[in-house]
N, CA, C, O and CB atoms as a CASP TS submission, in Angstrom:
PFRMAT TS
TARGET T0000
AUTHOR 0000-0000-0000
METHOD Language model
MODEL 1
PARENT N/A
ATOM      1  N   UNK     1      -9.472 -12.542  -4.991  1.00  0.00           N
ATOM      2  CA  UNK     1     -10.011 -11.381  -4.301  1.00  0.00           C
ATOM      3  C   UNK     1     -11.271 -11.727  -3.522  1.00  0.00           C
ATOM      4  O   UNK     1     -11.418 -11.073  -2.490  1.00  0.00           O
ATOM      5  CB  UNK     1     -10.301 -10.272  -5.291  1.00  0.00           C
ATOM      6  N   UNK     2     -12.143 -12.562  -3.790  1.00  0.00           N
ATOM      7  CA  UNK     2     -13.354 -13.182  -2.917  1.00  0.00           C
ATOM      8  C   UNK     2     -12.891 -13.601  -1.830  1.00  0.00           C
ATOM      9  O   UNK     2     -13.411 -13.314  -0.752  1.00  0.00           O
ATOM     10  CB  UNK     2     -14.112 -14.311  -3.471  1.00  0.00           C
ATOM     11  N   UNK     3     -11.547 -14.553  -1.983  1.00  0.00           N
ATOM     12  CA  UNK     3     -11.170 -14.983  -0.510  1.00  0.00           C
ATOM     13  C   UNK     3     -10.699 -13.738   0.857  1.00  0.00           C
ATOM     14  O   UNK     3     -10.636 -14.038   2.050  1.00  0.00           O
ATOM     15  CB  UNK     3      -9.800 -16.004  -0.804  1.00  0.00           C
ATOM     16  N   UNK     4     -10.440 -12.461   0.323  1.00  0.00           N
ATOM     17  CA  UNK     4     -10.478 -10.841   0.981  1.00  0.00           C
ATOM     18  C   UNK     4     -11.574 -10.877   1.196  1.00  0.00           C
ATOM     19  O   UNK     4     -11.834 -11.182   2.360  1.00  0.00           O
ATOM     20  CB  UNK     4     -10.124  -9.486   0.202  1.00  0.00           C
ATOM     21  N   UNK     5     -12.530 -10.661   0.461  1.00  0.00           N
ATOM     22  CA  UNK     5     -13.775 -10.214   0.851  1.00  0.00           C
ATOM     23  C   UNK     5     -14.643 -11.073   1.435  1.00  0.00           C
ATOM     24  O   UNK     5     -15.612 -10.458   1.879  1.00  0.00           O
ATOM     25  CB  UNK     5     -14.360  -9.721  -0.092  1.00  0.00           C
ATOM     26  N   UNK     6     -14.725 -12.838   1.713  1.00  0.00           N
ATOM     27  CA  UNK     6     -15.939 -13.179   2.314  1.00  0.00           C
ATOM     28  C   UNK     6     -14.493 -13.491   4.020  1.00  0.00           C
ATOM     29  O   UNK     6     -14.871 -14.079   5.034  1.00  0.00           O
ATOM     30  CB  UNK     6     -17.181 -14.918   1.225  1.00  0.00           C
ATOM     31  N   UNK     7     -13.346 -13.065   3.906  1.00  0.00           N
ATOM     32  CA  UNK     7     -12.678 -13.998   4.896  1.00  0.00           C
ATOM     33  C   UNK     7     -12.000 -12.774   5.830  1.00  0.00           C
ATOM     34  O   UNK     7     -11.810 -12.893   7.041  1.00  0.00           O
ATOM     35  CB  UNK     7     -11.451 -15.218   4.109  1.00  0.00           C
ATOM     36  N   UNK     8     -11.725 -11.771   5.172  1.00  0.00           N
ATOM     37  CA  UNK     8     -11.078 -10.839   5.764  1.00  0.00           C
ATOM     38  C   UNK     8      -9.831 -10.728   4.992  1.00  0.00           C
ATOM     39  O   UNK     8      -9.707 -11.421   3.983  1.00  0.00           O
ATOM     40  CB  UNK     8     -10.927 -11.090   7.154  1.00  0.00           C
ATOM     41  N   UNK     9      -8.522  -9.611   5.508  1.00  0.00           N
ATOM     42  CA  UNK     9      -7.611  -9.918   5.436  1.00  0.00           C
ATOM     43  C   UNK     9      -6.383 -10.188   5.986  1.00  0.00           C
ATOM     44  O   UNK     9      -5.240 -10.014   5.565  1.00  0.00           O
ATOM     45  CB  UNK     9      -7.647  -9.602   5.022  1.00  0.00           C
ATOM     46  N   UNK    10      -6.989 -10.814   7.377  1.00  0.00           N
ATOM     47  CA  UNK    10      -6.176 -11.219   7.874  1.00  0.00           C
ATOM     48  C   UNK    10      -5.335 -12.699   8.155  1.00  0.00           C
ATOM     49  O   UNK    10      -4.356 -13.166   8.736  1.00  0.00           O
ATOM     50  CB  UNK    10      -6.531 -10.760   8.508  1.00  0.00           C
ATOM     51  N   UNK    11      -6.269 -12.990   7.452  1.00  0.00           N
ATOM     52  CA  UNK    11      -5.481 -15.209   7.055  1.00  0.00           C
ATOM     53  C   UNK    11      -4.355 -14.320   6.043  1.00  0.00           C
ATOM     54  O   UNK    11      -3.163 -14.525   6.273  1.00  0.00           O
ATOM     55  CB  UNK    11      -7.157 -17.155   5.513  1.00  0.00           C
ATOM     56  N   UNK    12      -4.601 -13.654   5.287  1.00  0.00           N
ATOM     57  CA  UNK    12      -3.483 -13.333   4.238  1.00  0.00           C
ATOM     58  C   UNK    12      -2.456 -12.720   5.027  1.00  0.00           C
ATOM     59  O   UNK    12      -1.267 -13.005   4.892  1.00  0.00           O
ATOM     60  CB  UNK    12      -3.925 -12.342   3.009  1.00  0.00           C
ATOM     61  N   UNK    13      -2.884 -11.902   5.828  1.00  0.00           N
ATOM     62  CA  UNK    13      -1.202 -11.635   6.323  1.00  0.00           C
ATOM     63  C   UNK    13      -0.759 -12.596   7.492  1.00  0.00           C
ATOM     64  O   UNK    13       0.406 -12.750   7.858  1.00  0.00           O
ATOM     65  CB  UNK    13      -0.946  -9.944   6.983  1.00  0.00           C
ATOM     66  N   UNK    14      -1.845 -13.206   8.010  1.00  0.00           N
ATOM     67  CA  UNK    14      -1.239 -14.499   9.043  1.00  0.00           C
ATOM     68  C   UNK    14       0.119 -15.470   7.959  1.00  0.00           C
ATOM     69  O   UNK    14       1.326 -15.570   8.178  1.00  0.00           O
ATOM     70  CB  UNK    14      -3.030 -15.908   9.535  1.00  0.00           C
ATOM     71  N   UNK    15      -0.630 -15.989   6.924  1.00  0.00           N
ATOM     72  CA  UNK    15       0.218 -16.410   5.586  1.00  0.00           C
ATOM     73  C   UNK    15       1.758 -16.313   5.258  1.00  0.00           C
ATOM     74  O   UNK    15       2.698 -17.084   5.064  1.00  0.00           O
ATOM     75  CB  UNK    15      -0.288 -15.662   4.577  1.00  0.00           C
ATOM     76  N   UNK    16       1.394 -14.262   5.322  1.00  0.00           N
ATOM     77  CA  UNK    16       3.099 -14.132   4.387  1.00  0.00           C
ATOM     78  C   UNK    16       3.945 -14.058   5.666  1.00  0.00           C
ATOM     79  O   UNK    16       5.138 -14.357   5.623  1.00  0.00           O
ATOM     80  CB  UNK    16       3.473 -12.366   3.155  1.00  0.00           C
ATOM     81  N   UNK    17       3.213 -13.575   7.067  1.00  0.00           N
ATOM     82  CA  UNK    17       3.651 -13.686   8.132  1.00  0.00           C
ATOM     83  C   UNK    17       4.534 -15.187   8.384  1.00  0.00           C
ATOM     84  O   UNK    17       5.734 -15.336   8.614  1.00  0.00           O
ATOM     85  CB  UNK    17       2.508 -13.420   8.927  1.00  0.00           C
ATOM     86  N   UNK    18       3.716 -15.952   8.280  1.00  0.00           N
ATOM     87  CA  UNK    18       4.743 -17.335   8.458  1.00  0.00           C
ATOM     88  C   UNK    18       5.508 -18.104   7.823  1.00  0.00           C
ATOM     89  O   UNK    18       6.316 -18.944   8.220  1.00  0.00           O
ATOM     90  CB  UNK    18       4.321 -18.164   8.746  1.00  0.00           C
ATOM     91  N   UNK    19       4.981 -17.515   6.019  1.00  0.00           N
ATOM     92  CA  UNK    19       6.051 -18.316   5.200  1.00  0.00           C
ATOM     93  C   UNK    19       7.170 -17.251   5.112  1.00  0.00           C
ATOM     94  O   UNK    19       7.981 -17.433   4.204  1.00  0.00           O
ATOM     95  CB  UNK    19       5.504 -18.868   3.596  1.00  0.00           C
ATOM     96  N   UNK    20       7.373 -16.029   6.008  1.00  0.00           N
ATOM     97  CA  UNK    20       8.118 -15.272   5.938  1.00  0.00           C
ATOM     98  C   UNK    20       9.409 -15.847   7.153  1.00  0.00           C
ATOM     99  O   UNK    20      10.608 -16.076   6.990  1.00  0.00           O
ATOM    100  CB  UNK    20       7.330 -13.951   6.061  1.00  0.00           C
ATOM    101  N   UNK    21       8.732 -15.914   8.082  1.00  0.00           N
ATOM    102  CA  UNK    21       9.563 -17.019   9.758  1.00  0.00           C
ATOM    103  C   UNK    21      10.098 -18.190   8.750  1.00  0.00           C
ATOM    104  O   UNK    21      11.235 -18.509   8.403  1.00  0.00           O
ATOM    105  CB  UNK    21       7.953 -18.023  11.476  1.00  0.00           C
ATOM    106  N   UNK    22       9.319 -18.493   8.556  1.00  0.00           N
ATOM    107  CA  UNK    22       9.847 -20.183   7.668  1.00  0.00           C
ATOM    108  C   UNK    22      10.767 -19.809   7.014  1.00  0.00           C
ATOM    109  O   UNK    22      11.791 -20.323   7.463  1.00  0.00           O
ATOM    110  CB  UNK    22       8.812 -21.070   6.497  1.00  0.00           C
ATOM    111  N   UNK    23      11.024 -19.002   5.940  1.00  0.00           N
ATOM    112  CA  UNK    23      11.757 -18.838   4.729  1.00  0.00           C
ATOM    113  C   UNK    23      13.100 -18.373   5.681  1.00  0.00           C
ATOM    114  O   UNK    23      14.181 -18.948   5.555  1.00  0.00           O
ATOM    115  CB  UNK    23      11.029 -17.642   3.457  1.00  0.00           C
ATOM    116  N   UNK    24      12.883 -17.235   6.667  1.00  0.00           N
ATOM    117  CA  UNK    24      14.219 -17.233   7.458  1.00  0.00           C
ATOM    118  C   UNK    24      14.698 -18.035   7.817  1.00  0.00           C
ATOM    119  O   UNK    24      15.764 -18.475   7.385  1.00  0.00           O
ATOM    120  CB  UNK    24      14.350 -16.740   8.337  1.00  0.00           C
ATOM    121  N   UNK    25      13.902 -18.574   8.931  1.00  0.00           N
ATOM    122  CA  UNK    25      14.225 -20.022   9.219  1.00  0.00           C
ATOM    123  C   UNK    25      15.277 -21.276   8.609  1.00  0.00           C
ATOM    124  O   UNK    25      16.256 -21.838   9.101  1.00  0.00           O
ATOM    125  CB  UNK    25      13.114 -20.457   9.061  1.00  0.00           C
ATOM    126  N   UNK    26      14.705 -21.385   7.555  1.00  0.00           N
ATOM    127  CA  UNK    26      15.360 -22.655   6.458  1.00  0.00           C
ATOM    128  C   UNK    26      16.744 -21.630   5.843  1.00  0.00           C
ATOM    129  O   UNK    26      17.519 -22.131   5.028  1.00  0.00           O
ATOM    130  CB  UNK    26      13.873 -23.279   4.753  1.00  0.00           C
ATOM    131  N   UNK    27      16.903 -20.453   6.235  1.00  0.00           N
ATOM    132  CA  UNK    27      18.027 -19.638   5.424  1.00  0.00           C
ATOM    133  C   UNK    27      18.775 -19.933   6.477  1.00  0.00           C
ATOM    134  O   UNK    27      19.690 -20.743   6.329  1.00  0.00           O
ATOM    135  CB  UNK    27      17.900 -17.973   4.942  1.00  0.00           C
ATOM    136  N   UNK    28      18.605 -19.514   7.362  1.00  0.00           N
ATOM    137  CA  UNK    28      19.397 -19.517   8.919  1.00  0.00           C
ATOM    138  C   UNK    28      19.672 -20.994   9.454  1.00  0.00           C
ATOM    139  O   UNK    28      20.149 -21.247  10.561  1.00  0.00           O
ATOM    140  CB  UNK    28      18.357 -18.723  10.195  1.00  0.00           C
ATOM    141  N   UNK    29      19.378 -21.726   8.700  1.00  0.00           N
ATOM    142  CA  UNK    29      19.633 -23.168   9.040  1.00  0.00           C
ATOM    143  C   UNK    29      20.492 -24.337   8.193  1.00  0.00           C
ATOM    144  O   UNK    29      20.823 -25.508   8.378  1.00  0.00           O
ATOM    145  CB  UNK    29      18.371 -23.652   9.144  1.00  0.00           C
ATOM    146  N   UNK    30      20.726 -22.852   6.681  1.00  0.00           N
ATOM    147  CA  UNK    30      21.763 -23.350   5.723  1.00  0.00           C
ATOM    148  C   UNK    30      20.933 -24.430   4.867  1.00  0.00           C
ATOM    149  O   UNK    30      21.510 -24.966   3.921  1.00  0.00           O
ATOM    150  CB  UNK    30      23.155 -24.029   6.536  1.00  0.00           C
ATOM    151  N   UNK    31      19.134 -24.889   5.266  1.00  0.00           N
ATOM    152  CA  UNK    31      18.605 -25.532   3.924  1.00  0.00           C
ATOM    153  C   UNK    31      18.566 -24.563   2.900  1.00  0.00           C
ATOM    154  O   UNK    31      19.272 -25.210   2.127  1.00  0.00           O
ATOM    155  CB  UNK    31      17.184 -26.136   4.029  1.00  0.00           C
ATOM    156  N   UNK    32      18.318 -23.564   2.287  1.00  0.00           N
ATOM    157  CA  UNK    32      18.173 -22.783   1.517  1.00  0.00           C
ATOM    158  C   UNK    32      19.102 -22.277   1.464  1.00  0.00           C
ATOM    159  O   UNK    32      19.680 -22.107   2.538  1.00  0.00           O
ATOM    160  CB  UNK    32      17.384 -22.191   1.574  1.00  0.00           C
ATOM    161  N   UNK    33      19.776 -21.745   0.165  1.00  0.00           N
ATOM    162  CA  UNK    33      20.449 -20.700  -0.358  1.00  0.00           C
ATOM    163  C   UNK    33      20.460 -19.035  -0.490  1.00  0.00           C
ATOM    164  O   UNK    33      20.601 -18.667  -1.656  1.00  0.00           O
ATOM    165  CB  UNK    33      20.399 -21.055  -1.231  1.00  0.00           C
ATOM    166  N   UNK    34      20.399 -18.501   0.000  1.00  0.00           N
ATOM    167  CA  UNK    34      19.792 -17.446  -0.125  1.00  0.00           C
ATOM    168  C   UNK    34      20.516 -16.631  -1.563  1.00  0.00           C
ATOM    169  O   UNK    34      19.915 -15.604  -1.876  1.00  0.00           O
ATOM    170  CB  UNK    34      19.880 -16.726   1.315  1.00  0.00           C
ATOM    171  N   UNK    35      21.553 -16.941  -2.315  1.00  0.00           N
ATOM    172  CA  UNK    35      22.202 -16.645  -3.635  1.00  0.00           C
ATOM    173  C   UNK    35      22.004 -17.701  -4.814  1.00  0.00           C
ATOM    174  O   UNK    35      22.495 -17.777  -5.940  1.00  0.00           O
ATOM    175  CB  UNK    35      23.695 -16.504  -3.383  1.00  0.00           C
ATOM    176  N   UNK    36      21.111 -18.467  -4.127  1.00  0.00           N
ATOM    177  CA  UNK    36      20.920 -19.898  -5.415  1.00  0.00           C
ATOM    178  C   UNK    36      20.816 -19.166  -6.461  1.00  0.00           C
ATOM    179  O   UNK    36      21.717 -19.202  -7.298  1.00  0.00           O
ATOM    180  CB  UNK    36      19.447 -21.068  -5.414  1.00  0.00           C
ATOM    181  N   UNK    37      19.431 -18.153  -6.679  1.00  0.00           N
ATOM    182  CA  UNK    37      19.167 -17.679  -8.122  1.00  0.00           C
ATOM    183  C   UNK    37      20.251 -16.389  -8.686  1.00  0.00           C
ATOM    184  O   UNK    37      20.104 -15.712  -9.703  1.00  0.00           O
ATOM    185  CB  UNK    37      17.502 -17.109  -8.140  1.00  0.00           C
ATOM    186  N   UNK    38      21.273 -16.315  -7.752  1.00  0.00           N
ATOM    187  CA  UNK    38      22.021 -15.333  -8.470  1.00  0.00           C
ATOM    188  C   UNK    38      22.985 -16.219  -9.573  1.00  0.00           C
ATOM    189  O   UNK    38      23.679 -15.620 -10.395  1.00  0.00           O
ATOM    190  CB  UNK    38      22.927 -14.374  -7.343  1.00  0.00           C
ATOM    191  N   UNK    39      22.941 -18.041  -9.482  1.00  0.00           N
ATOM    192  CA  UNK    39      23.590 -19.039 -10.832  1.00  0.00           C
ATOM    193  C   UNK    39      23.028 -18.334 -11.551  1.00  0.00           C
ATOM    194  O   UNK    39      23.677 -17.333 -11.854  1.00  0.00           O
ATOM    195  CB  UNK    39      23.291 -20.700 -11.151  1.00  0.00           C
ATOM    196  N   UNK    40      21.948 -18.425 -12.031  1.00  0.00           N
ATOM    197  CA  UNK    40      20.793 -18.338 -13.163  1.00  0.00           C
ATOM    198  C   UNK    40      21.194 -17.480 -14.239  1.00  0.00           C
ATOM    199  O   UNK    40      20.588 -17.665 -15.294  1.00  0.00           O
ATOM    200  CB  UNK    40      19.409 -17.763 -12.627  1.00  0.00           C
ATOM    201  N   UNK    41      22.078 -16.580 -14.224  1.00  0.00           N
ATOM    202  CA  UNK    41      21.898 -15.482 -15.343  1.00  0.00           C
ATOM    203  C   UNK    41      23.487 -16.108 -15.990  1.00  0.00           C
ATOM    204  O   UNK    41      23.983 -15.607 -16.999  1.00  0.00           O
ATOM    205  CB  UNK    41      21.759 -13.417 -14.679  1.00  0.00           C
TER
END
């Protein structure tokens, strides 16, 4: 929570902003699974 308050909060949504592109990204490109964790149970 210090890193909010001395930085802002906008690095944090710059953040989920791009590991959000990325995470599509690597789905849409068939590295990732997008049902991997539905093995698990």
């Amino acid at each position: 929570m210090k890193f909010i308050t001395t930085k802002g909060f906008m690095p944090f949504v710059r953040y989920r902003v791009v590991l959000g592109i990325v995470t599509i990204a690597l789905v849409g490109m068939g590295v990732l699974d997008p049902n991997a964790g539905d093995s698990a149970h």
